[in-house]
mmCIF file of the N, C-alpha and C atoms, coordinates in Angstrom:
data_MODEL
# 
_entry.id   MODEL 
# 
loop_
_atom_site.group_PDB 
_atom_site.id 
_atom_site.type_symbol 
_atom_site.label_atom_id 
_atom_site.label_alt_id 
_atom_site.label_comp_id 
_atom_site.label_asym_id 
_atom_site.label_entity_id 
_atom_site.label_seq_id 
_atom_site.pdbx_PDB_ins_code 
_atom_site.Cartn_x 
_atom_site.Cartn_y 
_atom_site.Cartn_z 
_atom_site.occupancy 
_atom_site.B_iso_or_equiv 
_atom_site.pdbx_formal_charge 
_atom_site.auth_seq_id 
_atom_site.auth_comp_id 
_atom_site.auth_asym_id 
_atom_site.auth_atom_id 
_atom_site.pdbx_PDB_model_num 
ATOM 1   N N  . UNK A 1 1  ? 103.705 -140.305 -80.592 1.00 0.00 ? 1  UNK A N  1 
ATOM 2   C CA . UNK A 1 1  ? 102.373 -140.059 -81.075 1.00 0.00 ? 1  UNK A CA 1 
ATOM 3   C C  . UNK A 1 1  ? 101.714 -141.425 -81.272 1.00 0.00 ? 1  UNK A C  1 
ATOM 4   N N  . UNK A 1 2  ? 100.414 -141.442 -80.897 1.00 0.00 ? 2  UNK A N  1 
ATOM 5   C CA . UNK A 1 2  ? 99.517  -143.152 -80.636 1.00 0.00 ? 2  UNK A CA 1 
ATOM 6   C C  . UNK A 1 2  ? 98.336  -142.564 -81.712 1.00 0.00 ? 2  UNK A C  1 
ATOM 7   N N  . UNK A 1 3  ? 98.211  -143.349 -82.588 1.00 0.00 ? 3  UNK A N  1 
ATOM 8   C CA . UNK A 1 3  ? 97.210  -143.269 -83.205 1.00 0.00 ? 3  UNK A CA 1 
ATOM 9   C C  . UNK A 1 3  ? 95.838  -144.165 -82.688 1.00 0.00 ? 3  UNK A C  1 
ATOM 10  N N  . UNK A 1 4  ? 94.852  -143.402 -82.845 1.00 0.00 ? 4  UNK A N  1 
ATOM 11  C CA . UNK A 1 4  ? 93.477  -144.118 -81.912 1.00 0.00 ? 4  UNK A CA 1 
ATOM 12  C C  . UNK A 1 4  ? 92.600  -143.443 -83.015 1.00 0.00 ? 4  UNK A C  1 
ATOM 13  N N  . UNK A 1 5  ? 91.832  -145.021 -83.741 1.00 0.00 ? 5  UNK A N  1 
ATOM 14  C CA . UNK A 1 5  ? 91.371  -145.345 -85.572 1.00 0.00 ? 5  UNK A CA 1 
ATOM 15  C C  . UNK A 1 5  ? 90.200  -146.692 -84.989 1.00 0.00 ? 5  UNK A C  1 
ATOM 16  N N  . UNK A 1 6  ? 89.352  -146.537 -85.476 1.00 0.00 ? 6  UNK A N  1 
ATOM 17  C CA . UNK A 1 6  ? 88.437  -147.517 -85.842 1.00 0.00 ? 6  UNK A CA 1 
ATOM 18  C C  . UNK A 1 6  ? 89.045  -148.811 -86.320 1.00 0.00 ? 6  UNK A C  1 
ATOM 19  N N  . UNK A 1 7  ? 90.053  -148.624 -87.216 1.00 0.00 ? 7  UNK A N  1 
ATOM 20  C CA . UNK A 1 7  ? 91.057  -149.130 -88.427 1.00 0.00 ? 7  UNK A CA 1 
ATOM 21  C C  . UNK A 1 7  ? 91.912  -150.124 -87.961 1.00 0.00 ? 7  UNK A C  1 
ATOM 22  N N  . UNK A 1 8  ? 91.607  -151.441 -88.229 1.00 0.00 ? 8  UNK A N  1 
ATOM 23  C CA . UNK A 1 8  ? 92.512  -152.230 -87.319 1.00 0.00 ? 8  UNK A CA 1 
ATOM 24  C C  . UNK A 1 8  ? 93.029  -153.278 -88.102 1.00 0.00 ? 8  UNK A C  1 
ATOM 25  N N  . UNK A 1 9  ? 93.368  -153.472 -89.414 1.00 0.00 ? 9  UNK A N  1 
ATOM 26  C CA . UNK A 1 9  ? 93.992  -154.063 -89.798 1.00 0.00 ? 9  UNK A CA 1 
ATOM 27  C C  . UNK A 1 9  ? 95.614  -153.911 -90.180 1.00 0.00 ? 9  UNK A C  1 
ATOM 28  N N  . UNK A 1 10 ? 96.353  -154.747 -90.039 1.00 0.00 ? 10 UNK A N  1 
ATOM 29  C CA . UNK A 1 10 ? 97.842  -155.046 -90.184 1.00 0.00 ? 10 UNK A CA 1 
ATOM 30  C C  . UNK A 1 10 ? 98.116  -153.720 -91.441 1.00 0.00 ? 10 UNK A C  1 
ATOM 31  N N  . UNK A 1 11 ? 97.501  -153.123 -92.168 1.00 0.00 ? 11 UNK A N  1 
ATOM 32  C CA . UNK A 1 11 ? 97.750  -152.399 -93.236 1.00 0.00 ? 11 UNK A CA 1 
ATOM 33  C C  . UNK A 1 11 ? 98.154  -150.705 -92.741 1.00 0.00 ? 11 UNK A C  1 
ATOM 34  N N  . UNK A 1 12 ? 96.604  -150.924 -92.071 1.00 0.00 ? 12 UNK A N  1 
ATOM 35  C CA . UNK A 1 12 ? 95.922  -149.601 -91.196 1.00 0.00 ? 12 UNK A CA 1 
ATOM 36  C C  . UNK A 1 12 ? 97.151  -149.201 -89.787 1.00 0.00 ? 12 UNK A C  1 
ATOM 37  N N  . UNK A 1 13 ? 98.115  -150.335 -89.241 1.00 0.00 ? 13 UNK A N  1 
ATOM 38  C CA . UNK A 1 13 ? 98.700  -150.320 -88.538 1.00 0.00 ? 13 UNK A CA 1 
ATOM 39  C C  . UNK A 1 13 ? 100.301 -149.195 -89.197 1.00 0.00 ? 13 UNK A C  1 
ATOM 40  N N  . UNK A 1 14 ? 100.187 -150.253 -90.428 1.00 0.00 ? 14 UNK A N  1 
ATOM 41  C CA . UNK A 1 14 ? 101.818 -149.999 -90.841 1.00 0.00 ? 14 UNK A CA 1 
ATOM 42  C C  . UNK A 1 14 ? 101.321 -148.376 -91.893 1.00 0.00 ? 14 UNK A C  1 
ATOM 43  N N  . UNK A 1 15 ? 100.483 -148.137 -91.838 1.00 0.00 ? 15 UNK A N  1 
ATOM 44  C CA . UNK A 1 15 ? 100.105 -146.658 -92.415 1.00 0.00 ? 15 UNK A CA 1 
ATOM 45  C C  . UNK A 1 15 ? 100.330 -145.810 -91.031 1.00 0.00 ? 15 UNK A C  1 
ATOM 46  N N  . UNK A 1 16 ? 99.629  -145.781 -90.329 1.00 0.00 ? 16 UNK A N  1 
ATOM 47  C CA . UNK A 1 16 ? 99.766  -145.068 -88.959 1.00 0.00 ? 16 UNK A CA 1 
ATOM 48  C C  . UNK A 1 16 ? 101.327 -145.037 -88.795 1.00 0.00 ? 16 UNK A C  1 
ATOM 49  N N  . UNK A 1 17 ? 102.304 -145.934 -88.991 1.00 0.00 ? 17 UNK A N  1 
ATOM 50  C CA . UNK A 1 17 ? 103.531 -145.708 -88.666 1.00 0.00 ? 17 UNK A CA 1 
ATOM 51  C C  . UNK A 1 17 ? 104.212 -145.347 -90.013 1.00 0.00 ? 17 UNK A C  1 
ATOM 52  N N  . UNK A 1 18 ? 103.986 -145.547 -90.798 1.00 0.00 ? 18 UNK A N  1 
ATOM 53  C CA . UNK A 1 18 ? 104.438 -144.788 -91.729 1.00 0.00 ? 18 UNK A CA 1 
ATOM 54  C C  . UNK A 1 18 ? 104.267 -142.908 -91.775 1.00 0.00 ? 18 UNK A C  1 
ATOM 55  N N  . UNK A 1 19 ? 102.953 -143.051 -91.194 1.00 0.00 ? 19 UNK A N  1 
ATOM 56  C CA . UNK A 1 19 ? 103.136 -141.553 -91.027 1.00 0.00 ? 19 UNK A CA 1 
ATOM 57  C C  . UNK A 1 19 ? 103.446 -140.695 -89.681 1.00 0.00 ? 19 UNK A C  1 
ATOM 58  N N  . UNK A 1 20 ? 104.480 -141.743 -88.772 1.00 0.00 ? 20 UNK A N  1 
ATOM 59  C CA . UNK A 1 20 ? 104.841 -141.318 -88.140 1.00 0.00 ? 20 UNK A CA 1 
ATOM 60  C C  . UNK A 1 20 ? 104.532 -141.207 -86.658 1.00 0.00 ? 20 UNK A C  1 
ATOM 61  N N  . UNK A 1 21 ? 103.596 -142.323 -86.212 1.00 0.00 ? 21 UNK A N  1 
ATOM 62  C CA . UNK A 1 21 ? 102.628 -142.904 -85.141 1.00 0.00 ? 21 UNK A CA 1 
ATOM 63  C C  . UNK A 1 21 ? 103.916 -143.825 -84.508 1.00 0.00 ? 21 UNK A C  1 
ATOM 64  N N  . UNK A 1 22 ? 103.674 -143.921 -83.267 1.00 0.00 ? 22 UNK A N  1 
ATOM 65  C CA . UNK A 1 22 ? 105.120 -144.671 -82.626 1.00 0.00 ? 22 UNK A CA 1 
ATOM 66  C C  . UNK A 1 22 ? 104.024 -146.301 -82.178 1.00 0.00 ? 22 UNK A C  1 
ATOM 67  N N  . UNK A 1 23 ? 102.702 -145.570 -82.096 1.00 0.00 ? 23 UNK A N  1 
ATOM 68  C CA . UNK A 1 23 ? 101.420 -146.715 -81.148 1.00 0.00 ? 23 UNK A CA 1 
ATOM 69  C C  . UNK A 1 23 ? 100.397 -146.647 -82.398 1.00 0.00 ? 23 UNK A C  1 
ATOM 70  N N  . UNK A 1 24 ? 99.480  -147.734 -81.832 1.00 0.00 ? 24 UNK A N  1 
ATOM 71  C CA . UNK A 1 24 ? 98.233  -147.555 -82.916 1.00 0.00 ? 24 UNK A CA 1 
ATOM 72  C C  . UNK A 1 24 ? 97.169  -148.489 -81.887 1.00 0.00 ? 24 UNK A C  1 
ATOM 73  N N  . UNK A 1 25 ? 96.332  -147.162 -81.489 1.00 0.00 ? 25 UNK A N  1 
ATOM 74  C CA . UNK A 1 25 ? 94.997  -147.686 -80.590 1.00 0.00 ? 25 UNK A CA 1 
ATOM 75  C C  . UNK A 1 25 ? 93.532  -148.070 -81.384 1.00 0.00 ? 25 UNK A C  1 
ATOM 76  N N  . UNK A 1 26 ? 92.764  -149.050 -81.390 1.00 0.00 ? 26 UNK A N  1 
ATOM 77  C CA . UNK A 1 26 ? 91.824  -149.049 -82.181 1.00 0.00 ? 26 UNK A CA 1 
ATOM 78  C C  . UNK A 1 26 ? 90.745  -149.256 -81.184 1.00 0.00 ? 26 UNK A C  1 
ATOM 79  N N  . UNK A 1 27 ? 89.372  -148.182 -82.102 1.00 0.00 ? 27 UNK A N  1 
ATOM 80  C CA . UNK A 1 27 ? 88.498  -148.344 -80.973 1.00 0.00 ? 27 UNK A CA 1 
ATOM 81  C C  . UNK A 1 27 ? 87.257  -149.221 -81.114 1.00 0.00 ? 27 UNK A C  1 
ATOM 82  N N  . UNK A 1 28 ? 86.670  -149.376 -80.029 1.00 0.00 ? 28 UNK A N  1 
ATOM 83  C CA . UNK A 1 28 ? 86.627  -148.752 -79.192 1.00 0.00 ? 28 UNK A CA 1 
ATOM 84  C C  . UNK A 1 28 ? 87.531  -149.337 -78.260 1.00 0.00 ? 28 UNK A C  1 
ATOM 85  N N  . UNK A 1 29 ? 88.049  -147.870 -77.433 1.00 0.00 ? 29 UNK A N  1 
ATOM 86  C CA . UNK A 1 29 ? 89.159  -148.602 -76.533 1.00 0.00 ? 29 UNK A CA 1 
ATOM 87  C C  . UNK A 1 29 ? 89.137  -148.959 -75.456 1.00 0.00 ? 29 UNK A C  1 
ATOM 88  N N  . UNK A 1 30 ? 89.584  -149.825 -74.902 1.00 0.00 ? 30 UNK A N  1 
ATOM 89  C CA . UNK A 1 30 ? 89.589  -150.444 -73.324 1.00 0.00 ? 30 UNK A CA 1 
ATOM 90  C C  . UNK A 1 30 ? 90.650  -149.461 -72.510 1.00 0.00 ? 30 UNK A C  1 
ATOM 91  N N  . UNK A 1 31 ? 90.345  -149.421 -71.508 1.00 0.00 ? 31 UNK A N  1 
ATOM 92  C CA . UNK A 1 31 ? 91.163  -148.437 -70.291 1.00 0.00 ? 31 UNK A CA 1 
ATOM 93  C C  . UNK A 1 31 ? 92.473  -149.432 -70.165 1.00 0.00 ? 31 UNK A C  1 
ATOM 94  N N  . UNK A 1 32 ? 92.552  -150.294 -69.723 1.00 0.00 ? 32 UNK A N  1 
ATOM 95  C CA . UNK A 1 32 ? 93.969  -150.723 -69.658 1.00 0.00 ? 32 UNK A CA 1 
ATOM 96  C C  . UNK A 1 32 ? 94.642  -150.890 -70.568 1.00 0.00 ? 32 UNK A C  1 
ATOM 97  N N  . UNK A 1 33 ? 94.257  -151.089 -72.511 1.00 0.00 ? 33 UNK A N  1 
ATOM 98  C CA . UNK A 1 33 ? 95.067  -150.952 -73.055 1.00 0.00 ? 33 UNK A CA 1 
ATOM 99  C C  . UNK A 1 33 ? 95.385  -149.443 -73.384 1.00 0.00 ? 33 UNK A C  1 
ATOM 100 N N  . UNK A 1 34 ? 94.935  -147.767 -73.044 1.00 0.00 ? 34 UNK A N  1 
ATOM 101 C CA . UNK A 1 34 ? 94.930  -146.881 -73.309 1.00 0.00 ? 34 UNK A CA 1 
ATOM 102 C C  . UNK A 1 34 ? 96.006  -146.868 -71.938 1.00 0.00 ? 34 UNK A C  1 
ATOM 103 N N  . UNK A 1 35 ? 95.942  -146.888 -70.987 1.00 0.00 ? 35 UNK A N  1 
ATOM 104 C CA . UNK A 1 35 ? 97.262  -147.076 -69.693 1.00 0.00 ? 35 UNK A CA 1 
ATOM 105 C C  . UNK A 1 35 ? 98.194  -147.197 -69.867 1.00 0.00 ? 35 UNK A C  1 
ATOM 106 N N  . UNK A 1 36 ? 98.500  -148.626 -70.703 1.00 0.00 ? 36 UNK A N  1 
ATOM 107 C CA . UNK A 1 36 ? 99.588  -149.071 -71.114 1.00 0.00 ? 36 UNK A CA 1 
ATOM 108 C C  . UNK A 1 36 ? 100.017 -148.208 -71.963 1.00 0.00 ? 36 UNK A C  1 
ATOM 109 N N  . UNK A 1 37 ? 99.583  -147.833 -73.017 1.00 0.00 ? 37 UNK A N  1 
ATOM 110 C CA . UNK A 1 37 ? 100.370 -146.672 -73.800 1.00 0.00 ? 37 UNK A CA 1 
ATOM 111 C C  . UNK A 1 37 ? 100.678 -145.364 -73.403 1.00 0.00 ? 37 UNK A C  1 
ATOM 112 N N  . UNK A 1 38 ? 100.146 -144.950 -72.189 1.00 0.00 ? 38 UNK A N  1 
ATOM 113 C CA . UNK A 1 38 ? 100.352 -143.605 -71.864 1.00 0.00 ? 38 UNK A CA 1 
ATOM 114 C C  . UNK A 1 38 ? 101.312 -144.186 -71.297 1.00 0.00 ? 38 UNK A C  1 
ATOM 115 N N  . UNK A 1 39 ? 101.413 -145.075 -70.265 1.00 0.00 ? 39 UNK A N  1 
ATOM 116 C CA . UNK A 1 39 ? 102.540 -145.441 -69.171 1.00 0.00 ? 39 UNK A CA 1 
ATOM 117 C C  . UNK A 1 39 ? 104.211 -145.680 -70.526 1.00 0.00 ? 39 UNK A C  1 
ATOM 118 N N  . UNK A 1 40 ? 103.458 -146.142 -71.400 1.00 0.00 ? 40 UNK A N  1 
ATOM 119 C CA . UNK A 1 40 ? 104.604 -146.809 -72.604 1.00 0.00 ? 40 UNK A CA 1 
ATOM 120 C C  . UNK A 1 40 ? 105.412 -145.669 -72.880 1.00 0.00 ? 40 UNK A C  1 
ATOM 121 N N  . UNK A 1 41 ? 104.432 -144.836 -73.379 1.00 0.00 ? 41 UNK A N  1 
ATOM 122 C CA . UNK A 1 41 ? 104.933 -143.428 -74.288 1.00 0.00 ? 41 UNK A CA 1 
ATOM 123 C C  . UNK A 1 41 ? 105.225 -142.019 -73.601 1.00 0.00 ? 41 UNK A C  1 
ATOM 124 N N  . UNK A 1 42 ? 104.820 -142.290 -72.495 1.00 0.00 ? 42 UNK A N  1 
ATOM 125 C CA . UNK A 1 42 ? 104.843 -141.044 -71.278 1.00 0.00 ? 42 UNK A CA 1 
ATOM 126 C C  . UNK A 1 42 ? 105.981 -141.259 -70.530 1.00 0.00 ? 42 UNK A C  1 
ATOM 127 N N  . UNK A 1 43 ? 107.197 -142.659 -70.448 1.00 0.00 ? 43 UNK A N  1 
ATOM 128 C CA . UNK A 1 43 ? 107.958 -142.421 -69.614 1.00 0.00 ? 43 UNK A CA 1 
ATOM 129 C C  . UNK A 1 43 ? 109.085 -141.603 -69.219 1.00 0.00 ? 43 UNK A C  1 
ATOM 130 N N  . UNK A 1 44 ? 109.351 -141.528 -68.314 1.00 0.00 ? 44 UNK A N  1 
ATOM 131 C CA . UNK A 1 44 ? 110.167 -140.285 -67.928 1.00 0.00 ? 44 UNK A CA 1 
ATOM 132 C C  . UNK A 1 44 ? 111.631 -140.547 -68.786 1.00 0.00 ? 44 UNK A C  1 
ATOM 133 N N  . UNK A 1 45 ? 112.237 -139.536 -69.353 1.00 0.00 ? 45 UNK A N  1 
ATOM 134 C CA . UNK A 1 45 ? 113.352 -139.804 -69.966 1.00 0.00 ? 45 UNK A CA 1 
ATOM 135 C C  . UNK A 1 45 ? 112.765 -140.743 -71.554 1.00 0.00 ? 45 UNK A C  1 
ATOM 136 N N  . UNK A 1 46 ? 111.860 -140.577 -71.650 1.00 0.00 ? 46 UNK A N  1 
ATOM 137 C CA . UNK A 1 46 ? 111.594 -141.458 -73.060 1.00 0.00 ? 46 UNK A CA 1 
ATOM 138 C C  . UNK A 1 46 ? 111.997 -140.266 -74.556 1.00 0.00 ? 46 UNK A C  1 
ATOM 139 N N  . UNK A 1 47 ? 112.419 -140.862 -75.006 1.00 0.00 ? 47 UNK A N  1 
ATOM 140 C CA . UNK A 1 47 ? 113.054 -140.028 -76.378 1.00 0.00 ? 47 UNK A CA 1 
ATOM 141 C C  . UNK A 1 47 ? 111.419 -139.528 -77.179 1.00 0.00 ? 47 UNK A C  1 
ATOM 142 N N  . UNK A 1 48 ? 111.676 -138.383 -77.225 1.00 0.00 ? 48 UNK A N  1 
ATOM 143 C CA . UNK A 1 48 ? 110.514 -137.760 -78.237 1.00 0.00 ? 48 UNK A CA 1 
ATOM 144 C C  . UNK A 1 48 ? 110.965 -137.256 -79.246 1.00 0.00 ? 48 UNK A C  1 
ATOM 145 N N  . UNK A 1 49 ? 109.792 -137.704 -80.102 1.00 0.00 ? 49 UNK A N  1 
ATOM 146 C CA . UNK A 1 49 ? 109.946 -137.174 -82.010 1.00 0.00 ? 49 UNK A CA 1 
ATOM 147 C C  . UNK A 1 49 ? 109.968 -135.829 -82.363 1.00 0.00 ? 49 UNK A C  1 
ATOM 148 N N  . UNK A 1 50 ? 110.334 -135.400 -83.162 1.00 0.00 ? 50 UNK A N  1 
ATOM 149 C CA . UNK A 1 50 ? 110.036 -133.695 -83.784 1.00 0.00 ? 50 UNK A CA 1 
ATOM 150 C C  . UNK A 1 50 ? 108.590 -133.494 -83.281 1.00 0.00 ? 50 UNK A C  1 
ATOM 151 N N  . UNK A 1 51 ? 107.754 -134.241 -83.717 1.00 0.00 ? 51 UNK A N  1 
ATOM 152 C CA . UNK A 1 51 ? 106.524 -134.127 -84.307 1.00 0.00 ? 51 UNK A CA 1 
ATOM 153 C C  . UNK A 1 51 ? 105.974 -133.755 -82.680 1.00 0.00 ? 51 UNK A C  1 
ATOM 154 N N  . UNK A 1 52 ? 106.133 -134.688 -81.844 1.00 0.00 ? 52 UNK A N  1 
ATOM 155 C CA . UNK A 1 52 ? 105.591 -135.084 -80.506 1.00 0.00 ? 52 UNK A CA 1 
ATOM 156 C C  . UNK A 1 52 ? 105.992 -133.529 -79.534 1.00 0.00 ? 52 UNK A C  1 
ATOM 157 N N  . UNK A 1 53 ? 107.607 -132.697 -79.857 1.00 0.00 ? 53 UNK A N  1 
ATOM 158 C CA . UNK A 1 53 ? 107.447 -131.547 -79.328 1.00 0.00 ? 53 UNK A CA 1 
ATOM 159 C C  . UNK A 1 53 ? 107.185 -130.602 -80.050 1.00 0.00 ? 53 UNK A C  1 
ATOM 160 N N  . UNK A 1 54 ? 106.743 -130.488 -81.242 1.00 0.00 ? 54 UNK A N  1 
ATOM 161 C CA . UNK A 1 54 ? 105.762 -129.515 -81.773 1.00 0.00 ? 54 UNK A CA 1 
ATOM 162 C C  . UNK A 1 54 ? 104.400 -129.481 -81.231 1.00 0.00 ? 54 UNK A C  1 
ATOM 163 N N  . UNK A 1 55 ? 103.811 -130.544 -81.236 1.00 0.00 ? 55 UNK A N  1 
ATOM 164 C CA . UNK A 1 55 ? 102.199 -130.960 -80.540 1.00 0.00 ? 55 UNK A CA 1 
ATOM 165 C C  . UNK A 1 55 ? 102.540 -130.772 -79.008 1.00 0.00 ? 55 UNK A C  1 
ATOM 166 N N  . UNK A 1 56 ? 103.388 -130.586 -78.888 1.00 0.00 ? 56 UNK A N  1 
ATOM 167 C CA . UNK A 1 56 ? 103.373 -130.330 -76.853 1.00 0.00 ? 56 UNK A CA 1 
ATOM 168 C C  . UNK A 1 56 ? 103.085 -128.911 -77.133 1.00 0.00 ? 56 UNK A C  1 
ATOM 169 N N  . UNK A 1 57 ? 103.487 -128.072 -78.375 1.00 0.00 ? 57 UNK A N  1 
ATOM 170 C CA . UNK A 1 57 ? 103.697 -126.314 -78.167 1.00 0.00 ? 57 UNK A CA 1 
ATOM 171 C C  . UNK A 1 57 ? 102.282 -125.831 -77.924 1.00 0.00 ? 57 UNK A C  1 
ATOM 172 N N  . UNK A 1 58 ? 100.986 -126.826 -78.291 1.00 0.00 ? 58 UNK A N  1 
ATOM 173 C CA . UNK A 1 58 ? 99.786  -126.754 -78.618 1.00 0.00 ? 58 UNK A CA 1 
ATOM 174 C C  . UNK A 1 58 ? 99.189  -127.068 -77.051 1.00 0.00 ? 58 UNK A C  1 
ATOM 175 N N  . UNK A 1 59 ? 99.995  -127.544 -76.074 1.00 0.00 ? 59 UNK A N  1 
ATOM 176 C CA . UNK A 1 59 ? 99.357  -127.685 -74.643 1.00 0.00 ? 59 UNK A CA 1 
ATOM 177 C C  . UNK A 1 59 ? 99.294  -126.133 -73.849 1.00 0.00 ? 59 UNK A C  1 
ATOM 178 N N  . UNK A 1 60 ? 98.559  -126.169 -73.255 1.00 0.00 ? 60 UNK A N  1 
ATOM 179 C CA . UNK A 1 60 ? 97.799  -124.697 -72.253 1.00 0.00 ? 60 UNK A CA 1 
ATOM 180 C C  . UNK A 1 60 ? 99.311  -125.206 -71.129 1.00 0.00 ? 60 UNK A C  1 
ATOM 181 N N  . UNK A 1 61 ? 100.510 -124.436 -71.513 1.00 0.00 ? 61 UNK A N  1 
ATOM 182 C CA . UNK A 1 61 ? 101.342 -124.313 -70.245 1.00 0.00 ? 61 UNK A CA 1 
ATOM 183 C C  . UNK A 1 61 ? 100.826 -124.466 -68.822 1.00 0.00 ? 61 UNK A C  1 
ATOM 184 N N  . UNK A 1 62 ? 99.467  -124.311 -68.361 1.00 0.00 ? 62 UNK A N  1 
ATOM 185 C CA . UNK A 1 62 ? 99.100  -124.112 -66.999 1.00 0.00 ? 62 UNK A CA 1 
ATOM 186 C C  . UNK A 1 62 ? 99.123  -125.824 -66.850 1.00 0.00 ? 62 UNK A C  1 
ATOM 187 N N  . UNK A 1 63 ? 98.946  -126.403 -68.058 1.00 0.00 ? 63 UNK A N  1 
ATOM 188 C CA . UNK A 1 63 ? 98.423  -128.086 -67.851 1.00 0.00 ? 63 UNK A CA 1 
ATOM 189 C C  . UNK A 1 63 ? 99.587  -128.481 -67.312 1.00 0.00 ? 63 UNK A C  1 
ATOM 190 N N  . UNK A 1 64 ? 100.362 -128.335 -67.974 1.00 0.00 ? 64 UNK A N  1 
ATOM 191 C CA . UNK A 1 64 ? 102.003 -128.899 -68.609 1.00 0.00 ? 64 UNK A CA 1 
ATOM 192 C C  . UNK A 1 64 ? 102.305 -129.664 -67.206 1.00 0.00 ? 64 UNK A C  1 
ATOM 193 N N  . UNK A 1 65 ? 102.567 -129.134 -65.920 1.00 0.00 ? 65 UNK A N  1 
ATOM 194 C CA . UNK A 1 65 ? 102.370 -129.042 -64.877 1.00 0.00 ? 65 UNK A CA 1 
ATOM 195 C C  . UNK A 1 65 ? 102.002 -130.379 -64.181 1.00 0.00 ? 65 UNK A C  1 
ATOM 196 N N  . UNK A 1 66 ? 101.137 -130.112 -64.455 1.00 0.00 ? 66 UNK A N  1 
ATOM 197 C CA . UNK A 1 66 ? 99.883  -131.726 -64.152 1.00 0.00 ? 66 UNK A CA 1 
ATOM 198 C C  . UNK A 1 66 ? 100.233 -132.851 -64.495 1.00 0.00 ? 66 UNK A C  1 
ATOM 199 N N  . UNK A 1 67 ? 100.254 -132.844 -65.734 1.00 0.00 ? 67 UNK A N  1 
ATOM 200 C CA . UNK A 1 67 ? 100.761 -134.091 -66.467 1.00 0.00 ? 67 UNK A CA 1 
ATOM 201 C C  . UNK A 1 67 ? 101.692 -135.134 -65.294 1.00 0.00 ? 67 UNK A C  1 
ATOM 202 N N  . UNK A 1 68 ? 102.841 -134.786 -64.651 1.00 0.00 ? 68 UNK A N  1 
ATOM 203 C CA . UNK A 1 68 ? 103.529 -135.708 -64.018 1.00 0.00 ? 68 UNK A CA 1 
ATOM 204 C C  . UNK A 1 68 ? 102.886 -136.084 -62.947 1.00 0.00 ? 68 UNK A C  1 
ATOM 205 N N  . UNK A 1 69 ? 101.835 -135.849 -61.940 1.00 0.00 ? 69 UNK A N  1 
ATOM 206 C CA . UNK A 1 69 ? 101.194 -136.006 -61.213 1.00 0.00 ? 69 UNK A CA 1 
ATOM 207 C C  . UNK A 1 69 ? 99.771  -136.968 -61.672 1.00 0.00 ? 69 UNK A C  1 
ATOM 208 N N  . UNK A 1 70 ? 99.218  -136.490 -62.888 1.00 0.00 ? 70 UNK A N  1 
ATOM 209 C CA . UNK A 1 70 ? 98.638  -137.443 -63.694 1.00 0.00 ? 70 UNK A CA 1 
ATOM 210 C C  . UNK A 1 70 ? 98.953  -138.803 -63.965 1.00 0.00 ? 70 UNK A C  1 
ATOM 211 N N  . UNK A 1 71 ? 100.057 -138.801 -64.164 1.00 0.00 ? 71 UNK A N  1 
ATOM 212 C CA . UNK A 1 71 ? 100.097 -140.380 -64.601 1.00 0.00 ? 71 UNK A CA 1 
ATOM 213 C C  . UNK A 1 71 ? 101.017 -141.068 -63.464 1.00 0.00 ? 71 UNK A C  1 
ATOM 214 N N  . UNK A 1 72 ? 101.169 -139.979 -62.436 1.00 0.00 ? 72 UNK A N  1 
ATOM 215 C CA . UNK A 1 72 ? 102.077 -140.732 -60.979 1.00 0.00 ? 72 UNK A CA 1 
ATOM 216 C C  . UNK A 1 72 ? 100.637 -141.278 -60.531 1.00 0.00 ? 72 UNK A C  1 
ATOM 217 N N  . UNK A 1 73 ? 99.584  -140.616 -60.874 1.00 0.00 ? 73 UNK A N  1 
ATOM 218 C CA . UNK A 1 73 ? 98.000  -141.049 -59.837 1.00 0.00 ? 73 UNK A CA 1 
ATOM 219 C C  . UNK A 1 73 ? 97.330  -142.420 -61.137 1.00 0.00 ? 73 UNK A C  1 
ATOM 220 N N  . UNK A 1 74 ? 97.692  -142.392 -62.131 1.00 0.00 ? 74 UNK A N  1 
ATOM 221 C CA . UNK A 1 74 ? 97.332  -143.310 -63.260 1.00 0.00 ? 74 UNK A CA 1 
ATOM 222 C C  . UNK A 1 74 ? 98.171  -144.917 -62.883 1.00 0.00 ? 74 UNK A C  1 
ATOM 223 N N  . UNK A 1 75 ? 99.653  -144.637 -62.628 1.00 0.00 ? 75 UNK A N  1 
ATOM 224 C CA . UNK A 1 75 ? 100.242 -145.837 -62.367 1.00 0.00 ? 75 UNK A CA 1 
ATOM 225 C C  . UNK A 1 75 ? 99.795  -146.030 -60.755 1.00 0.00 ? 75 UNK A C  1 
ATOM 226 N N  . UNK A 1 76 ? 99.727  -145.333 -59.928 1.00 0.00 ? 76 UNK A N  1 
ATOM 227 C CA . UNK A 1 76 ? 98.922  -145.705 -58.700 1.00 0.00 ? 76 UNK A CA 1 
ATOM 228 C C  . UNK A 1 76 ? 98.092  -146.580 -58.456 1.00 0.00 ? 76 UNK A C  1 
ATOM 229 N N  . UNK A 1 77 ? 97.072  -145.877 -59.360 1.00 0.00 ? 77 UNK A N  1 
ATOM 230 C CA . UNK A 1 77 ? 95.752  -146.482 -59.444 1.00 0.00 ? 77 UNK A CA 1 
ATOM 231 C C  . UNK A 1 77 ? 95.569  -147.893 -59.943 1.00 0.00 ? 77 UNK A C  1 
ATOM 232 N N  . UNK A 1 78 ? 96.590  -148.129 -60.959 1.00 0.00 ? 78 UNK A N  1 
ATOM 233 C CA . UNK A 1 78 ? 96.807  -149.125 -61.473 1.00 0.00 ? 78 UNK A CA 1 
ATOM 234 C C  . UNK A 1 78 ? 97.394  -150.423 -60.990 1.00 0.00 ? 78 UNK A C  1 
ATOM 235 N N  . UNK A 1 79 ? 98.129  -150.182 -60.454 1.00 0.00 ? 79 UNK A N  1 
ATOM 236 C CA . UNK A 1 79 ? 98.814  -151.061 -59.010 1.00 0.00 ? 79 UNK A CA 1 
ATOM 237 C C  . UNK A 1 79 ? 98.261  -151.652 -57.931 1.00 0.00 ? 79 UNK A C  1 
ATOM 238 N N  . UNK A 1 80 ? 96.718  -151.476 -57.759 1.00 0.00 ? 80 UNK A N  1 
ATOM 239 C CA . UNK A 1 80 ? 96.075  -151.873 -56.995 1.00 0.00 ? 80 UNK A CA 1 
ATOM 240 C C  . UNK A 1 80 ? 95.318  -152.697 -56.936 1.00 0.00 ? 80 UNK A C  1 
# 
């Protein structure tokens, strides 16, 4: 879970992980640092939190799908 906060001080950081945030995005955000964290936190085989497959139960199954093709066309794109 990436927290994305206005909130960008060293305080605002270690609160976000205190409550359980693995990232902490502050905005407004730039596209390559929002990349990097999907690419960070999205990798294949990456260990997920309680929290992170409870909030997946909340995705439209039809998406679910997509997602790996999403960020195969995200690191693509990125590579170029």
């Amino acid at each position: 879970m990436v927290a994305l906060t206005a909130h960008a001080f060293q305080e605002d950081i270690q609160k976000s992980r205190e409550a359980g945030c693995d990232g902490h995005l502050v905005k407004p955000i730039k596209l390559d640092g929002f990349l990097r964290a999907v690419r960070r936190y999205a990798r294949s085989g990456a260990s997920v939190s309680a929290a992170n497959e409870i909030a997946m139960g909340w995705v439209d199954p039809c998406l679910i799908d997509l997602i790996p093709g999403y960020l195969e066309k995200i690191n693509s794109s990125q590579s170029r």
